[in-house]
Every structure is written in structure tokens, then in C-alpha cells.
N, C-alpha and C positions, 0 to 999 in steps of 0.2 A: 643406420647407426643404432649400435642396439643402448638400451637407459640403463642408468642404474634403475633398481628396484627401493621404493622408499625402505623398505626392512635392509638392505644393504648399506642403503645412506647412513641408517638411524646406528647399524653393529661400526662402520668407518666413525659417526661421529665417537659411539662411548668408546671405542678405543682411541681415538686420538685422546679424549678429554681423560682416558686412564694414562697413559702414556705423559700425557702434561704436569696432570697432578704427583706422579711418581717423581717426575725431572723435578719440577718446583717442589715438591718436598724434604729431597734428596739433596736437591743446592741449598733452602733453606736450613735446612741441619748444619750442612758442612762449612757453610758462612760463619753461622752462628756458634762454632767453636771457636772461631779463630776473633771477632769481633769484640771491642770493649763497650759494653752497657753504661751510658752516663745515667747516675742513678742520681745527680740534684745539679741544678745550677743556681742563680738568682734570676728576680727580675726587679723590673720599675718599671712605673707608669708613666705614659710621655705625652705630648702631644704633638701635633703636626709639623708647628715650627722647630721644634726640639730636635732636629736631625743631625745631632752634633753630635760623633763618637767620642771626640775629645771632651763636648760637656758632660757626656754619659759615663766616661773613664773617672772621670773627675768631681762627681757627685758623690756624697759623702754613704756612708759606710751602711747610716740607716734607711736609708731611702732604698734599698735594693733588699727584696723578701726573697727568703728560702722555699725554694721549688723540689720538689722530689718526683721520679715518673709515678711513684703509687699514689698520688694525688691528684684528684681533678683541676684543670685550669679553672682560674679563682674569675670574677668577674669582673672587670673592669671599674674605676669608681665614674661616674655621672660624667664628669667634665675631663676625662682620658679619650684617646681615640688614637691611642699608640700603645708602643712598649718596647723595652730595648731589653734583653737578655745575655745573659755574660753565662759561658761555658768554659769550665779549665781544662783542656785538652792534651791529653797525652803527649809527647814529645813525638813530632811531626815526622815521617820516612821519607821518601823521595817521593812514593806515589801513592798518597793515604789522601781521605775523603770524611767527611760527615754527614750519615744519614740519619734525615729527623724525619722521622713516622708518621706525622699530621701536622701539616700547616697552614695557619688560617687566616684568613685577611687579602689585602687585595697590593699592597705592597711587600716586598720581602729583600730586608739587605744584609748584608756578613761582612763586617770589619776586623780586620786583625794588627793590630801595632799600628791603629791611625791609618791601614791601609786598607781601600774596598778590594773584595776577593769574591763578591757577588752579589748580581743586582737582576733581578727579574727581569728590567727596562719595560716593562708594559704593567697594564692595571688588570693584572689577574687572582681571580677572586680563586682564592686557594680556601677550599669547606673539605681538609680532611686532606689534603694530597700530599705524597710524599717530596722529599726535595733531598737532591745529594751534592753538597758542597765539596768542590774540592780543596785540598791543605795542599803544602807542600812546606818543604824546611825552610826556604826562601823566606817565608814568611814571618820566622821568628818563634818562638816559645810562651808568648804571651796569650792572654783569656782571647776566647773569641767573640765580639760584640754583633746581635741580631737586630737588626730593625722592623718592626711587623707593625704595621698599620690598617685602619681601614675594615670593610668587609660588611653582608651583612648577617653572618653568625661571628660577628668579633673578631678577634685577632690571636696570638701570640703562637704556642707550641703545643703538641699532647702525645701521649705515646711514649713507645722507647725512642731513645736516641742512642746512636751506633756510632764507633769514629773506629777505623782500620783502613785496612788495604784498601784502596782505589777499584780496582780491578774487582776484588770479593763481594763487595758493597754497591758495586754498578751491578753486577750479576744478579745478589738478589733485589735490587728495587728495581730491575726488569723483571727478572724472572716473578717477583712477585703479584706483579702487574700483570704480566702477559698472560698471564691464565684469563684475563677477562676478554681477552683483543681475542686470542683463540677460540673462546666459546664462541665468543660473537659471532665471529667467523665462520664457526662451526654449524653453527645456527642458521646466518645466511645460506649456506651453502645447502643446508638441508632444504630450507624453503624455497632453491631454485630447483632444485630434485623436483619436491613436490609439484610447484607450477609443471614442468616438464611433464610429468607425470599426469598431470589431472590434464592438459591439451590433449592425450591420446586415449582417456576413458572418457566415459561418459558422467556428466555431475549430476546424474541420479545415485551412481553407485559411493559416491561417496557424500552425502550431505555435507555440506558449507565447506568442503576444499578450498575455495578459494580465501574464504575468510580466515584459516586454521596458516595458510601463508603469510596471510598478511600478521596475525599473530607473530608464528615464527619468527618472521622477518623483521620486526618491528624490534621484537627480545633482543635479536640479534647486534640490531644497533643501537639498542639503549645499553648492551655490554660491551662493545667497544667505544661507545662515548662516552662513557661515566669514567670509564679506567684512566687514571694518571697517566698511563705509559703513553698518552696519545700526544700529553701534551710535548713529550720529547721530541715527537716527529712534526708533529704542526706547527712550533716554535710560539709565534703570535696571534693565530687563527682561532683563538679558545670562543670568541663566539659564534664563529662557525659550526664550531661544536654544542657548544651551548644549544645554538637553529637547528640543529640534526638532532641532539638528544629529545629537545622538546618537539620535533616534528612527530619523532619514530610516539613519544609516549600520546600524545594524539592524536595517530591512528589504531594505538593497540587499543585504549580503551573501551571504543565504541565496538571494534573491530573482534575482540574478547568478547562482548557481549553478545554481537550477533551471530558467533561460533555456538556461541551458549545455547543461543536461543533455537538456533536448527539442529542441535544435539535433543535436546526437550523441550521444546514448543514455546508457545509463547508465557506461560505460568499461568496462573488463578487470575480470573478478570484483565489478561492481559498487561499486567501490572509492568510485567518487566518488557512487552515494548515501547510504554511512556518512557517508563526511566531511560532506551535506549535511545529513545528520539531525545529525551532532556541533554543527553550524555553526549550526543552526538553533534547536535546544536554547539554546545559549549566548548568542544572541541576545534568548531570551524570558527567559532569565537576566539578561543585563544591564537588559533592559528594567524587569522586576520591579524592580531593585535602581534603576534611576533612580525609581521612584516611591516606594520605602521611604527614600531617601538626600533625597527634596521633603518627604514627611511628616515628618521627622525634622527640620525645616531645616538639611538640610545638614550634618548634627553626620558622616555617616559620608562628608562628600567625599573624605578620604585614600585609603581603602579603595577607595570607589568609582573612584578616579582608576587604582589597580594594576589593576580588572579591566578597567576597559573603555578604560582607556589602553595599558599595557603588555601586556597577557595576547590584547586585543584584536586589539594592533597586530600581535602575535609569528603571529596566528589568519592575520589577513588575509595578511603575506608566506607564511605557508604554501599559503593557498587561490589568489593570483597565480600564483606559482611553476607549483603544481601546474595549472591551466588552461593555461598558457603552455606547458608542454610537453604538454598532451593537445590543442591547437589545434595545435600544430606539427604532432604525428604525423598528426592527419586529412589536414592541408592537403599531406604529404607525399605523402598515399595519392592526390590529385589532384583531390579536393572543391573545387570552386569557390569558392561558399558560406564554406568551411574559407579555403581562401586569406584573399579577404576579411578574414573573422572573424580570423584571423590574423594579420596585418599588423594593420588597425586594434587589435587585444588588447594587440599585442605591444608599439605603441605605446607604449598606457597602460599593460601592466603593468612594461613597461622602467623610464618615466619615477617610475609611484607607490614601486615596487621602492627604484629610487632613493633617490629622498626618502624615503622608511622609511627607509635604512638610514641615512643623517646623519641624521635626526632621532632615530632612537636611537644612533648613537656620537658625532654633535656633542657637545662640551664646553660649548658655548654653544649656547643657545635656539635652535632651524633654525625657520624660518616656511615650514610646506609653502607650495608659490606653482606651479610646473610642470604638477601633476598634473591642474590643471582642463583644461589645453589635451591632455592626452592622454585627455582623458574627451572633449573635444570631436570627437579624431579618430577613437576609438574608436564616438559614435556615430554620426558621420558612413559609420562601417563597416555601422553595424546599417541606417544610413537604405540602402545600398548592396544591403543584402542584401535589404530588406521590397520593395524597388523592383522586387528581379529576384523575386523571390516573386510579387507582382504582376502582374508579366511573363508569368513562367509560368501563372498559373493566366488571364491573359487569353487566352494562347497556347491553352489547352486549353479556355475556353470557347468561342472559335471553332473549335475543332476539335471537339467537340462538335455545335456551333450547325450547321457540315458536315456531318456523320455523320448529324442529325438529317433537314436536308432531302433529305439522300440519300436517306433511309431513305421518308420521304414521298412524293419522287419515287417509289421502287422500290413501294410500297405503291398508287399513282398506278396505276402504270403495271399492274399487278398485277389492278386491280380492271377497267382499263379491256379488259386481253386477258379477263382472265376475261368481260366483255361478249360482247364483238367472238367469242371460241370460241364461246359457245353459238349466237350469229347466225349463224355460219357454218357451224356444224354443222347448224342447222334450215335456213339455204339451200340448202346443199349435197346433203341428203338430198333438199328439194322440189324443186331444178331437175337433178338429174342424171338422173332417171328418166325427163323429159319429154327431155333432149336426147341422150337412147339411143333412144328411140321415134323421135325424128325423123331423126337419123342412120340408121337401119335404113329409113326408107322414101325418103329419098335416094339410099340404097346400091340399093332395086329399081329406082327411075324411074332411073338410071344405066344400068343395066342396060339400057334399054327406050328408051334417048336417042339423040339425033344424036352426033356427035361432038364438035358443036360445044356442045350443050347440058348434054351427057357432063363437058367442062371445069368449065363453070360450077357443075356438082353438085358434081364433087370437091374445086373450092374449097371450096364450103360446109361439105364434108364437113372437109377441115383445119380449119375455124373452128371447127365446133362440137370436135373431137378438142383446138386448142386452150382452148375454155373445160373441154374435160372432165379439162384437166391442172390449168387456174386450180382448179377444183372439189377435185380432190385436195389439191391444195395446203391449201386452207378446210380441208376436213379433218386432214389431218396437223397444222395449226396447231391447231385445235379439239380433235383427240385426238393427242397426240405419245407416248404412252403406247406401249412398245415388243411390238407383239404377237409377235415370237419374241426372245425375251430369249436370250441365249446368248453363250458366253465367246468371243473370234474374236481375230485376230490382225489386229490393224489397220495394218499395215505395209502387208503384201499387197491390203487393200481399198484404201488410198490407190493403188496404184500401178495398180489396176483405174478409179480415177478417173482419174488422168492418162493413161489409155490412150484414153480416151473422149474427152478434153477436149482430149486431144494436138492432133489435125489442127484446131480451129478454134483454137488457139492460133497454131498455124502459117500456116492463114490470114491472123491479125494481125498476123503478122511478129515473134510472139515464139516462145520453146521454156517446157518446161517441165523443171526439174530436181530431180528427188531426193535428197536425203540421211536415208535412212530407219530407223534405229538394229533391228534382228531382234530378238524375240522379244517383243513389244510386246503383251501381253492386256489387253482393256477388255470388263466387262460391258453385252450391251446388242442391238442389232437392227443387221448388218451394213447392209441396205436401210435403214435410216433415217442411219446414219449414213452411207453413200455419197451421200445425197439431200442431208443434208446439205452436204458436202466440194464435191459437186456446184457448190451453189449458190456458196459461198464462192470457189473455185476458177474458177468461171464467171464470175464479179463482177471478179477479177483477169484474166482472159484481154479482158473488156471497157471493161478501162481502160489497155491497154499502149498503148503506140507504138510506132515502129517500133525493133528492135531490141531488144525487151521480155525481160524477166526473170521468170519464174515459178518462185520457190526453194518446196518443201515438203520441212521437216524434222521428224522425229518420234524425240522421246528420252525416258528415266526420268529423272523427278528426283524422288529420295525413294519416297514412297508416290502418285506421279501421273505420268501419262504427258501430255509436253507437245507442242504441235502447232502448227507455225508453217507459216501461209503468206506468204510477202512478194513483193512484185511491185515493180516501181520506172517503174508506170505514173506517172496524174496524180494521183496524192493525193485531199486532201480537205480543205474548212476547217474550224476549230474547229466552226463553227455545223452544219455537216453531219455531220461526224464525233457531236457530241452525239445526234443526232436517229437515229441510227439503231438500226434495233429499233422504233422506234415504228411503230401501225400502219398500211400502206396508205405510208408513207413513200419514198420512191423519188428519187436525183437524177438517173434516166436518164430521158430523151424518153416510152419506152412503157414502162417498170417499173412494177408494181401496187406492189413491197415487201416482196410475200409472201413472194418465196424466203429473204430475209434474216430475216421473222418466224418461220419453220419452221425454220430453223438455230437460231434462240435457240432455239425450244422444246423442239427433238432436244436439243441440248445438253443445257439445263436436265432433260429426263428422265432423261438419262445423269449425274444429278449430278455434274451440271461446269459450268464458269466457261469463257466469254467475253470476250476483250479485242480494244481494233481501236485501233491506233499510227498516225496517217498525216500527213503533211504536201502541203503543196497544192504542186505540183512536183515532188515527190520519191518521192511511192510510199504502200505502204501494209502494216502489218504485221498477223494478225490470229491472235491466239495462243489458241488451245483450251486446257484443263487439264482431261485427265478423271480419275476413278480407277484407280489398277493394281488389275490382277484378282493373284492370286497361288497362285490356284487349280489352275497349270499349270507 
């Protein structure tokens, strides 16, 4: 089965969540043309026993205050712990509704002409959620009476309030909701990608994957638990909701932190793993205390509300705070990754920062609402960071995937000289002994010849002198092993090479130039390595033009002495340049290859390295790296 890719998950989620916001913004418009704004109603203050719409109709003129929505909900006086509100409502259509924006408290009823037209039936603690009543003409043309009690951010109304179409006014207090169920979802879904993902790699290659899940995951469902639209579908299950909300937010916070901390380490003096064991303790604390506060039904909710509301809330600004400035400092130091992480953090811990702080010094009930869109860009940061992680470790499986068939090739090529020496060392011994016998009996009928026959012998006699050089060569490749080892000063042998090489360079119509750094020791066989220089050197005098350049430079760098020949003959193409060193190789007319395979192998016995620079027009660089001796 093949997976999504998490970069696939992450482009599926921000299109669906563009895709959402367009629909929700597009219904919100189009509602809100057609909608009537109740811009004041009244209230009064009541109490518990007071549940009388008749007595609330019927209480006198002053007792009931002027409300406007550009006004904050006023504060209840000492000894209230109710309130009844009176709305004058449009003239009613078949299938028209009323939506109030924030409602708060833990009872909620709607009377119209002495008649109930809605009632919660459970003790649900409404902190900010919306609620959509329905009208109908049935019901008559009279004010509409609210009952709101209870809570503990108080009670009564906030926000706009909306009375229209049924049908327009369902759409947008879904559609306005649902954007939060979606992320969530959204969210989930991506942190099953992930788990999925992280079972078929290895968790070296990604530090704290599993902890960046349980994040995700956690987000996920503190955005469809918070959102109102759930309570539609749950009907009387809100603290079921409430045990899930507070589950998901005690494991993100410990769980955020230990992302944190295998993103960049443990901090100064390990500060931030106390805090994380403090943070994490307190978490399995509140946890316990939510399942002893379900056993109990609920008899210990006050208590429970100070720890994991207040004590909670006082926890989390401290652990934001505190990350927000340790993401700074990395991202200062020039961490990429840190950046990143930074900006998206700083986002969200800006925007939640925020809202903590008016939801604990508002006077009136604050309905967090911001903090999900900085949770969004936040892990829009994290998707930013898994991506370049990914990057990198594909970067470094091809560079691996390189390394290796280099390694193959070199191992190749290795086994194939290893052949190719021993053959040539069993040739070389069988035909050299017959073509000295024969050369010796040329040299007497020479001797004993016309003049004219004289010629044609001492041709023959070059032929064989040149295959008895090809022979050597077999051998030097076969045995490159340096029979007089000895410390030399390779300054002075190079410049015994260009002295040799000189007049056929001159020949070509090029020179050859020196820059040769003194006092230059390499361990090894002066004869091998001038045979070598030879060839190299030689190779460059037969590739100039006219007015050719032959630079050889020889310097210390470090612990190795470096050796450059360059010429600014015809170059070479990629595909030749590759091939060289292999064996029997050659791009000149009459070249066997050899001389360039007896360089590598000198080399190579002198433990040293090899390299050849060249372009096709331009020339050709070809730089030796041996050991320094130090022995002098």
C-alpha cells in the first residue's frame, strides 16, 4: 500500500482549510445581508426563585436597564445570580429563528406570550457559545423573555444578536463553527499520516516524531472540543467533552515541551527538563483529579475548576513565555530550523499569551477564539521544518547512494588491475627473454650484413627495444612497489624531468615553466617517480598547440606536498576525462594507456591521490597529493 507523503498531507490539509475559510466567508457575507442586527434590548436582575415570566412581564418599567451590543455586559449586583432579558422582535415568518452570539451561564430559557419556546433541559455551562432559537408566527408578536442563570464567568448575553430566516441563520451558526471541527479534524488526520510515516523510517532520522504527534494530535482535539457546533451533535454529553478537552490539553503541554526539547537540547543548566518533569507531574495530577471529580459526580467541580483552570492557566503563560524566549535565543545564534520554529512559536505564543491575559483580567467572560489560527501557523511552521528534514536526509541519501557506487566502481576497478598485473607480469617475464635472444642475434647478422640489409636489422632492432620499453611498463604496472625507498627532494627531480622533456616540448612549439617551492621531502623511489612525472608531463607536451603552456608547481600544504601540472593544450570531454586510468585506455592514435596506468600505480604506492581538471578547449590540470616526509 503505498502512504501519503507527510508534504502531501500537510498541501491536502492547507487546501482543504482554504477551501473552508472561502465557504465560511462567502456564507457569512451572504447571511449577513439578509439578517436584522438587534442593536439594544433591556435587562433585570433576578434570582433563582424568580423564574416567573409573568412576574418578569409584570415588573415595573424601572427595574429593567438599557442594553446596546456596543456595550459590555454590565456586572451582576452581590446578591443576583440570574437575569431575565426582553427582546422586541421583528414580526415573525413561517421559518425565522434567533441567533445570540455569546451565551453565558449554566441555565438558558426563551419565553414568548407566557409561552416556553426553549429550554436547554440540562446544566450546561455556556462561557461564550452561540445558541439559535427558533420563532415561528404561532407564537404571536409579542417581546421575547430570556432566562439566564448560574455559571461560573456569570451569566446573561454578549455580542450581536441576529433574528431572520431559520434556514440562513442555521447555516451561518454552523457554518461558523465548523471551521473549528474541520481543522481539528484536519489536524487529526495529519498526525495519523505522521505516526504512519514515522513506523516505516527510522526515529533517528527525524528527532521527537512521535512527540510532534502527539502535539498535532492533541491540537486537533482541543479544536473540535472547544467549538459550539459539537454541542449540536452531543446533545447532553458536554462533559464528556469537557474530559476530552481537558485530556487532549494535558498531554500537549508536557508533550510540546519534550518536542522542544529534542528540537534543541535540554537548555542552560538543564533548566527546561525540571520545568518539564514539574509540567508533566501536574498534568498526571490534573488527570487523576478529572477521574476522581467523574466518580464523585461532579460533587468536587469548584476545586477542580481552580486547579486545572487557574493554577493551569498561570502554568501554561509561564511554559509560553519561557519557550518564546529560548526559540529566540537559538534563532539568534542562526539556526535555521530555530528561525522557522520561531516565527511560527512566536505567532502562537504572542496571540494564546494574549488571550490568557484578558481571559484572566476581563471583568466579563473573554471567549478564547484567536488562538486556533496561531496554532494553525504555528504548525504550518512544524510542517516547514519535517519538509526541510526530509530534504536533508534525501540530500544525504543520494549522497550516500554516490559514495556508494563510487566505492563500487573503485572496488571495480581494483579487482580488474589486480587481474590485468598478474597477466602482465606472467607476460612480461615469458616474452621478454625471448625478445633479448632475438635482439642479440640481429645485433650479430648486423654485424655481418650489406648496408642495405644493416638498415633493415636496426629497424627491427628499435621495434623490439620498443616493445622491451611496452614490457617494462607491464611490469612497473604489475609491481609498482618501490625497490629503493628513500627520503629525496622532489623539487630537483621534477626539474630533471623538464630538462628531458624540454626540447620535445620546444619541438611543439610550447615551453615548459617552473614554480617549484625548496625544501620539498616525499618518501619513495626517485626512478619511479620521475617515470612517472615523465608520463604525466609527456601526455601534456602532446596535447599543446602552438604557443603551448607547460606550468609545473610543487608546494606544502599542511602534512602533504601538492603537485600540479597544467597545460592550456586541447583538453578533454567529460566522457574521457571519466575513463582515464582504466585499463589499455588511450585517446591518442598509437597509445596502449599504459603510461597513465603506471602513474596511477606509482602514485598509489607512494600513498597519494590523483586528480585530472580538464575542459575540452581549454587545457588540462592534473594535481598529485603525496605525503610530507619530515624526517629532514
Amino acid at each position: 500500500m503505498k502512504l501519503p507523503s507527510p508534504k502531501r498531507a500537510a498541501a491536502i490539509f492547507m487546501l482543504l482549510l482554504l477551501t473552508v475559510l472561502v465557504t465560511a466567508g462567502f456564507t457569512i457575507g451572504r447571511n449577513g445581508e439578509r439578517d436584522i442586527v438587534l442593536l439594544d434590548w433591556e435587562l433585570k436582575w433576578a434570582h433563582s426563585g424568580e423564574e416567573s415570566v409573568a412576574g418578569a412581564a409584570a415588573a415595573p418599567q424601572e427595574d429593567w436597564l438599557k442594553m446596546s451590543s456596543d456595550r459590555s455586559r454590565p456586572l451582576p449586583p452581590a446578591d443576583a445570580d440570574a437575569a431575565w432579558l426582553r427582546f422586541e422582535i421583528p414580526q415573525a415568518k413561517t421559518h425565522s429563528a434567533l441567533l445570540i452570539d455569546k451565551i453565558y451561564g449554566t441555565t438558558l430559557k426563551a419565553y414568548r406570550n407566557n409561552t416556553l419556546i426553549y429550554d436547554s433541559r440540562q446544566m450546561v455551562n455556556f462561557t461564550g457559545s452561540k445558541v439559535l432559537i427558533p420563532l415561528s408566527a404561532q407564537q404571536g408578536d409579542g417581546p421575547l423573555y430570556l432566562w439566564s442563570s448560574g455559571g461560573d464567568r456569570g451569566f446573561g448575553v454578549g455580542g450581536q444578536i441576529r433574528a431572520g430566516n431559520y434556514d440562513g441563520l442555521m447555516t451561518l451558526y454552523v457554518k461558523q463553527d465548523l471551521v473549528d471541527v474541520i481543522l481539528g479534524t484536519s489536524l487529526i488526520f495529519m498526525a495519523a499520516v505522521l505516526l504512519v510515516c514515522l513506523y516505516f523510517i527510522r526515529v533517528q532520522m527525524f528527532s521527537g516524531g512521535y512527540y510532534l504527534v502527539l502535539v498535532i494530535l492533541a491540537f486537533g482535539v482541543l479544536f473540535i472540543t472547544y467549538s459550539p457546533f459539537l454541542s449540536l451533535i452531543l446533545d447532553s454529553r458536554e462533559h464528556l467533552v469537557e474530559a476530552c478537552f481537558d485530556t487532549a490539553l494535558y498531554i500537549l503541554l508536557p508533550a510540546f515541551t519534550l518536542y522542544f526539547e529534542r528540537i534543541f537540547g535540554p537548555g542552560k543548566s538543564r533548566h527546561l527538563v525540571r520545568f518539564r518533569n514539574i509540567q508533566l507531574g501536574y498534568s498526571c495530577f490534573c488527570f487523576a483529579f478529572l477521574i476522581l471529580n467523574a466518580l464523585l459526580s461532579y460533587r468536587l467541580e469548584q476545586l477542580y475548576r481552580i486547579m486545572t483552570v487557574d493554577v493551569l492557566g498561570v502554568l501554561m503563560i509561564v511554559q509560553l513565555s519561557y519557550l518564546l524566549a529560548m526559540a529566540v535565543v537559538y534563532a539568534y545564534r542562526g539556526n535555521k530550523d530555530a528561525a522557522i520554529f520561531s516565527t511560527g512559536f512566536a505567532v502562537f505564543a504572542v496571540i494564546s499569551l494574549s488571550e490568557l491575559m484578558l481571559y484572566f483580567t476581563s471583568k466579563s467572560p473573554f471567549h478564547l477564539f484567536w488562538w486556533k489560527w496561531g496554532v494553525v501557523a504555528f504548525i504550518l511552521s512544524l510542517i516547514v521544518i519535517l519538509g526541510r528534514g526530509f530534504a536533508r536526509n534525501y540530500e544525504q541519501a543520494l549522497s550516500y547512494s554516490r559514495e556508494l557506487e563510487q566505492f563500487n566502481n573503485t572496488a571495480q576497478r581494483s579487482e580488474k588491475m589486480e587481474i590485468i598485473s598478474e597477466l602482465a607480469a606472467s607476460v612480461a617475464h615469458e616474452v621478454r627473454n625471448p625478445l633479448q635472444v632475438t635482439r642479440g642475434f640481429l645485433q650479430i647478422l648486423g654485424e655481418r650484413s650489406a648496408r642495405k640489409e644493416k638498415e633493415y636489422l636496426n629497424m627491427a632492432m628499435e621495434e623490439l627495444d620498443r616493445a622491451s620499453l611496452i614490457i617494462t611498463d607491464f611490469l612497473t604496472f604489475a609491481k609498482p612497489g618501490m625497490e629503493e625507498v628513500d627520503v629525496f627532494e622532489l623539487s630537483g627531480e621534477l626539474r630533471h624531468v623538464a630538462g628531458i622533456l624540454g626540447p620535445l616540448a620546444n619541438l611543439q612549439g610550447g615551453t615548459i615553466e617552473l614554480q617549484l617551492q625548496e625544501g620539498l621531502h616525499v618518501l619513495g623511489s626517485p626512478a619511479k617517480f620521475k617515470q612517472a612525472f615523465i608520463n604525466l608531463i609527456k601526455n601534456s607536451v602532446e596535447a599543446l598547440g602552438e604557443e603551448g603552456l607547460i606550468t609545473v608547481s610543487a608546494w606544502k600544504s599542511g602534512q602533504h606536498i601538492i603537485i600540479s601540472v597544467k597545460d592550456n593544450g586541447e583538453g578533454m570531454k567529460p566522457g574521457e576525462l571519466a575513463r582515464l586510468g582504466e585499463p589499455f585506455y588511450s585517446n591518442k592514435t598509437k597509445g596502449t594507456g599504459l603510461g597513465l596506468m603506471v602513474t596511477f600505480r606509482i602514485v598509489e604506492a607512494m600513498n597519494g591521490t590523483i586528480q585530472f581538471h580538464s575542459k575540452k578547449g581549454q587545457g588540462t590540470e592534473v594535481i598529485v597529493k603525496l605525503p610530507a616526509d619530515h624526517s629532514k
